[in-house]
Every structure is written in structure tokens, then in C-alpha cells.
C-alpha positions as CSV (number, residue, x, y, z in Angstrom):
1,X,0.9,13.9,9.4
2,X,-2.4,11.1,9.1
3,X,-2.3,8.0,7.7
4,X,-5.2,5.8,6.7
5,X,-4.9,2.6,6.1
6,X,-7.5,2.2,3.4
7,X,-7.4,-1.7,3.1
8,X,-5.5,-4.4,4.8
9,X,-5.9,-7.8,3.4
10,X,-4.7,-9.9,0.5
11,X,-4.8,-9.9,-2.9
12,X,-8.1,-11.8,-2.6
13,X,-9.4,-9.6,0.0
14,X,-11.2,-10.7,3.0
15,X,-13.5,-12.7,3.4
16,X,-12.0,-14.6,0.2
17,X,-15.0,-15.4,-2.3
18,X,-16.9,-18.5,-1.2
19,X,-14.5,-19.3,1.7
20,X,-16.1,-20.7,4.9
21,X,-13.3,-20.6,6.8
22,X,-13.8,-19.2,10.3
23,X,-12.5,-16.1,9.7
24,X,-14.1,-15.1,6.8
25,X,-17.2,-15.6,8.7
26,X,-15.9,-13.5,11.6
27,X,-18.3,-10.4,12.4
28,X,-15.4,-8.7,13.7
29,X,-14.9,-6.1,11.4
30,X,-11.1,-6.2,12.0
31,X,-11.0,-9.1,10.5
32,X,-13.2,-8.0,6.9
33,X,-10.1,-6.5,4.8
34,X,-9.9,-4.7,1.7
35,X,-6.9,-4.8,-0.6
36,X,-4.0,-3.0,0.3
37,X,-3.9,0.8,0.3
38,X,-3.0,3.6,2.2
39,X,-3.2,7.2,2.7
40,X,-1.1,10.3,3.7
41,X,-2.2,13.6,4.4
42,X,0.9,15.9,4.9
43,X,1.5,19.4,4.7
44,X,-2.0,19.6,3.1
45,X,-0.9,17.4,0.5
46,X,-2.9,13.9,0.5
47,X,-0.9,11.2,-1.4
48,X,-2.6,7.5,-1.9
49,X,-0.4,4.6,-1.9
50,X,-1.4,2.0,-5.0
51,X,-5.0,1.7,-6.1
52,X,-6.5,-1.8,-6.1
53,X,-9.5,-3.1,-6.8
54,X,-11.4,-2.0,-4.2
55,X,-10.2,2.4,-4.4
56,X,-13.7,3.5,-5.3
57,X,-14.5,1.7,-2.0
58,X,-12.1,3.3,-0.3
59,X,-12.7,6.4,-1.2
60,X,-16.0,6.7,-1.1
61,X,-15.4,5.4,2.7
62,X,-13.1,8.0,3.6
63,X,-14.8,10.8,2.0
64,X,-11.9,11.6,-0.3
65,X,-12.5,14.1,-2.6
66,X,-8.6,15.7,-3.8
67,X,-5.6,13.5,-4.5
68,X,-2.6,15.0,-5.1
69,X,-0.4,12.0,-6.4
70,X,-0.8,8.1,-6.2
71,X,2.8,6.3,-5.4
72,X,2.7,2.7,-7.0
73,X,4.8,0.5,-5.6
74,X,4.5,-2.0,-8.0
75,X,2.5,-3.9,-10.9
76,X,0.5,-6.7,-9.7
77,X,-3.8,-6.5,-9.7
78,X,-4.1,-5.9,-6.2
79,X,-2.2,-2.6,-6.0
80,X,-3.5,-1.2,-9.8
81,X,-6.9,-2.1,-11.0
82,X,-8.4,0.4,-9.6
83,X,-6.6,2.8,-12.0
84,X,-9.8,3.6,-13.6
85,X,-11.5,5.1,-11.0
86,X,-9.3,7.9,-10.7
87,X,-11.8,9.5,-13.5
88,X,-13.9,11.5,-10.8
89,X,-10.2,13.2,-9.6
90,X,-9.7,14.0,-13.1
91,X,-13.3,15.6,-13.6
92,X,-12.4,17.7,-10.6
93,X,-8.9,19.0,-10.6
94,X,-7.4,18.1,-14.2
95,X,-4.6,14.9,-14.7
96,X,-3.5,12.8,-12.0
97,X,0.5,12.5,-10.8
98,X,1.3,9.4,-10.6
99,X,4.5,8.3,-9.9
100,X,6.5,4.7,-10.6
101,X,8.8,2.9,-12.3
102,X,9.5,2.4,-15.6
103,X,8.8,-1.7,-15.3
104,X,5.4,-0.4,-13.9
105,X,4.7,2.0,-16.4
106,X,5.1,-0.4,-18.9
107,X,2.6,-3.0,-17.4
108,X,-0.3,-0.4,-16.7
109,X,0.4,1.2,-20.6
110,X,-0.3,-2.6,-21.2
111,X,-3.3,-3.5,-19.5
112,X,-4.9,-0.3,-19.5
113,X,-4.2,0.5,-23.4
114,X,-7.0,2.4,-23.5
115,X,-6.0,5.3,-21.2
116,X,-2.9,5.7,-22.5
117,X,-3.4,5.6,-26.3
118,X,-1.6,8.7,-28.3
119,X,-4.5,8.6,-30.8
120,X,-8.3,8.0,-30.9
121,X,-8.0,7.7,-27.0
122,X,-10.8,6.9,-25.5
123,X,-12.8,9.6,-24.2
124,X,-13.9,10.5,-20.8
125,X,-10.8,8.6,-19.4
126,X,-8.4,10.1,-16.9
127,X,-5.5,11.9,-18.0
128,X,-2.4,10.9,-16.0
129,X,1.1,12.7,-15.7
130,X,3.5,10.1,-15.0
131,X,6.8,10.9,-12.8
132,X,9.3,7.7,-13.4
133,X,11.2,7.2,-10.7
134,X,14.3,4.1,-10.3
135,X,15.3,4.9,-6.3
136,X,15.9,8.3,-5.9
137,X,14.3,10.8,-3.8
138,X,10.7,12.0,-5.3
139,X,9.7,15.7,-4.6
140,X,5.8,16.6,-4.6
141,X,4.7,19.8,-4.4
142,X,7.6,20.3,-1.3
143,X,7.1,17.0,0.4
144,X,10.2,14.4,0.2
145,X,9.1,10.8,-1.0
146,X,12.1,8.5,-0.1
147,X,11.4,5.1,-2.3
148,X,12.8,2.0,0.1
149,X,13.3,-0.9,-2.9
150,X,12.7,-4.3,-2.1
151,X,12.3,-7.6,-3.4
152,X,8.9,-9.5,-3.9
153,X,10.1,-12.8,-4.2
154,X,10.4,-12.5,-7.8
155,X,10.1,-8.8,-8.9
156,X,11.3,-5.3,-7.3
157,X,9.0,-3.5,-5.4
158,X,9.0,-0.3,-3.6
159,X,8.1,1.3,-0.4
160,X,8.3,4.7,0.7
161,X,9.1,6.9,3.4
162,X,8.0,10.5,4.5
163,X,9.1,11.9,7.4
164,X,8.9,9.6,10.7
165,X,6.4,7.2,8.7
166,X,7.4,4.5,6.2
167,X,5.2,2.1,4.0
168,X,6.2,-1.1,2.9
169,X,3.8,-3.9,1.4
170,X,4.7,-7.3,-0.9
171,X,8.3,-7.6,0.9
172,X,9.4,-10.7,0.9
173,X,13.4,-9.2,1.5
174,X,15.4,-5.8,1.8
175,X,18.8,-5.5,1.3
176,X,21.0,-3.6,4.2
177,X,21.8,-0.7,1.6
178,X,18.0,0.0,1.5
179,X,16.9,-0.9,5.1
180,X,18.8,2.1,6.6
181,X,16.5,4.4,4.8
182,X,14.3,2.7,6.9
183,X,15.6,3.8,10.5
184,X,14.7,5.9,12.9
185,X,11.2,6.1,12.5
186,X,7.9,6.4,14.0
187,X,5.7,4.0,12.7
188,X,6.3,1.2,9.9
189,X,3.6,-0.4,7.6
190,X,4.9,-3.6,7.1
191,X,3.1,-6.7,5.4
192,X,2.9,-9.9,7.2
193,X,1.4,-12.6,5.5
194,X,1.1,-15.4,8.2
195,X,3.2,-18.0,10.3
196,X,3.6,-20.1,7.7
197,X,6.3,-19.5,5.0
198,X,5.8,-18.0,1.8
199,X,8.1,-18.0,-1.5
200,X,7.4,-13.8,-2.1
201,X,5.9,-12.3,1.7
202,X,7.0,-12.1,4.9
203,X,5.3,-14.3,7.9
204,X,5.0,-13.3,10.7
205,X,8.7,-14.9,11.9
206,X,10.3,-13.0,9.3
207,X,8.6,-9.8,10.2
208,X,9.4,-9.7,13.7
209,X,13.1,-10.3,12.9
210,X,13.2,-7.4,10.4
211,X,11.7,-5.3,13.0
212,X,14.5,-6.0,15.5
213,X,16.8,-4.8,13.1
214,X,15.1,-1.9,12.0
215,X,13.7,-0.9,15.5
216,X,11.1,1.3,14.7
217,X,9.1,3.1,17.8
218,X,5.7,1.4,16.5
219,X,4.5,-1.1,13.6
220,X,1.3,-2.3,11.9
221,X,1.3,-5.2,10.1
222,X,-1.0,-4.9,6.6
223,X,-1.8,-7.5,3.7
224,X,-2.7,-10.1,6.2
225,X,-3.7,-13.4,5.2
226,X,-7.0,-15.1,6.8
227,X,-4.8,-18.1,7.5
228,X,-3.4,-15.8,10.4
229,X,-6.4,-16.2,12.6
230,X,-8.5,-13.6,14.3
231,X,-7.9,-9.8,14.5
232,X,-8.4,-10.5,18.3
233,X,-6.1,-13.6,19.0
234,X,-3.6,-12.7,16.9
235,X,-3.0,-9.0,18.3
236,X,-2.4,-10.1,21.9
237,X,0.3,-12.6,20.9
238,X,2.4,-9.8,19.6
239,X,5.8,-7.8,21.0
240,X,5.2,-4.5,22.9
241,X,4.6,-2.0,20.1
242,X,3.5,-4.3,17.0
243,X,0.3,-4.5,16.2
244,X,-2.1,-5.7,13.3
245,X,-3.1,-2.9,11.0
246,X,-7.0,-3.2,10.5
247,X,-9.2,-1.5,7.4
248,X,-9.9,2.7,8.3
249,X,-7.2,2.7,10.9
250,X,-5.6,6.3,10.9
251,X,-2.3,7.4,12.6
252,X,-1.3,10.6,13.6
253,X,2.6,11.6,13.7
254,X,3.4,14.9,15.0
């Protein structure tokens, strides 16, 4: 299994428009992130994890020219406004599976009336085949998809889990019920905001101690917050096997 992580930062991205804080002038390119995205190639399968603002980006980046499904793991801008640009998939290889909730299907059908009218829809859109899912087990095409809910703060969100691997982003808490889906494994994507607190993500105090419960062999922090400091400074502050994700990263799991 690869995973690329397709964008690291915020829901403003990094550098944040206008900013001139130091580290939105840093020319470390660790420290310029996207919005928050990931990818999984499995079993020749290759699954995207939300598509924000910046997926044509990311794509066009990576090279990405098939997507078999795009997990959402919840509503907000950052994770979904790239819907759109899933047009070229659909020109290639017919309608997209995506697959979320029914509180998300309802926002996208929404804000993206257009792609989802039942008459005079617009043409040239992308067709989509949604899979609803509340918390059970998803299925693609042979691969298991175990959702991990969470809370943002104020709404549900959802990770997921395949294989040794798990991806959670916007966690602010997990319930015990949910974090044992969430042992034994390889590698966790887990947000981490900053030191300071915040009313819907973890910082970076919260984070660590979620980690000692779970006890995963190896994490990466994503949706990092410039307020954290430098790529550089930060990294060598952390625990033994924790580390800052950083825009393009891939991990292999055998």
C-alpha cells in the first residue's frame, strides 16, 4: 500500500493570503501546505481522501489520471470544493464513487445544486454514484474501508482505516468505542493544529496523548496550522516515531 499526502495545511492553506508571518515567508517547502488531502493506492485501487480547494493542484502534481472512489469525511470547504474538478475522471472512465454520509450528501446536493439536479442538469458536469454510509464497514471493489467517527468540535466527522494505515483529519475527540478501530497499526494521519488550544482540533498536547493511547508504530501529523512554527523546529521537538506530515510525502506499508 502508498499513501500520498496531497496537502497538509489548514483550511486557509499555507502561506495564508496576505500573511507576513515568518512562516508563511519560509522557503522551506515543508512549510508551503495545501489543504488537506490524501491518497491510497491499494491493491491497484487508488482512493482520494476529500477534495478541497486545491484537487486540481494536487492532481495535476501527482500525475493522477484514474480514481476509483473519493471518501469524504465530512462537509466543510476545505475537504469539498474541489468537487468540480472531478469532471476530467468523469470524461475518462464514466461516474465517480463517492462515498459519505447522508448529513454530507445533503450539504454538497446543496451547494453544488447544479451537479445534482434530476432535470435540465447542467451539462458537461460529472456524474457521481453516491454510496451512503453511517459507520459501518465500506467495501470497494474488494478493499475494506473501516470509517473511525469522530467529533469536530461541533459536527461528526469520519476517518478511515485500511489495512495497517488509518486517516483521521478535523478531530477534535474520539470516543473509546471508535478509537479501538484504531489499534494496531502502522502508520496514523492525524491532524494537529498547534500548541495552543482550539474549540474543534487537536494541538499538539492533545495529539501526543491520543497517540499514547492508541500506540501506533509511526504518525504524521497533517492540517497544521502556521502558528506551529517551522517544519524544521517543530520536527525535532517531537517523540520517537511522530513526525510532521509535509505536502507530496508518500508512505509505503507492506
Amino acid at each position: 500500500m502508498k499513501i500520498t499526502i496531497l496537502g497538509t495545511g489548514t483550511s486557509q492553506g499555507i502561506p495564508v493570503i496576505g500573511s507576513t508571518h515568518p512562516v508563511c515567508l519560509s522557503d522551506d517547502p515543508r512549510d508551503k501546505r495545501l489543504r488537506v488531502s490524501a491518497m491510497i493506492e491499494v491493491d491497484d485501487q487508488c482512493f482520494v481522501i476529500d477534495c478541497g480547494p486545491d484537487f486540481r493542484q494536487q492532481m495535476i502534481r501527482n500525475q493522477v489520471s484514474k480514481i476509483d472512489a473519493v471518501l469524504f469525511t465530512h462537509e466543510h470547504a476545505d475537504h469539498t470544493a474541489g468537487l468540480d474538478d472531478l469532471r476530467p475522471f468523469f470524461f475518462r472512465q464514466g461516474a465517480i464513487h463517492c462515498h459519505m454520509t447522508s448529513r454530507v450528501h445533503k450539504a454538497l446536493q446543496e451547494r453544488f445544486s447544479y451537479m445534482f439536479a434530476t432535470e435540465n442538469k447542467y451539462p458537461g458536469v460529472a456524474d457521481l454514484t453516491i454510496h451512503e454510509f453511517e459507520n459501518e464497514t465500506i467495501h470497494i471493489n474488494g478493499v475494506e474501508v473501516i470509517p473511525v467517527l469522530a467529533s469536530h468540535g461541533y459536527i461528526p466527522v469520519h476517518g478511515f482505516r485500511v489495512g495497517d494505515f488509518a486517516y483521521m483529519t478535523d478531530v477534535k475527540t474520539i470516543e473509546p468505542q471508535e478509537r479501538k478501530k484504531l489499534k494496531g497499526l502502522k502508520v496514523l494521519v492525524l491532524n494537529m493544529l498547534r500548541e495552543e488550544p482550539h474549540k474543534t482540533h487537536l494541538n499538539l498536547e492533545e495529539a501526543l496523548e491520543l497517540i499514547k493511547d492508541l500506540q501506533p508504530e509511526t504518525t504524521y501529523f497533517t492540517h497544521i496550522s502556521h502558528h506551529l512554527g517551522f517544519h524544521a523546529a517543530v520536527e525535532e521537538q517531537l517523540p520517537e516515531n511522530v513526525f510532521l506530515a509535509y505536502d507530496n510525502l508518500t508512505i509505503t506499508i507492506n
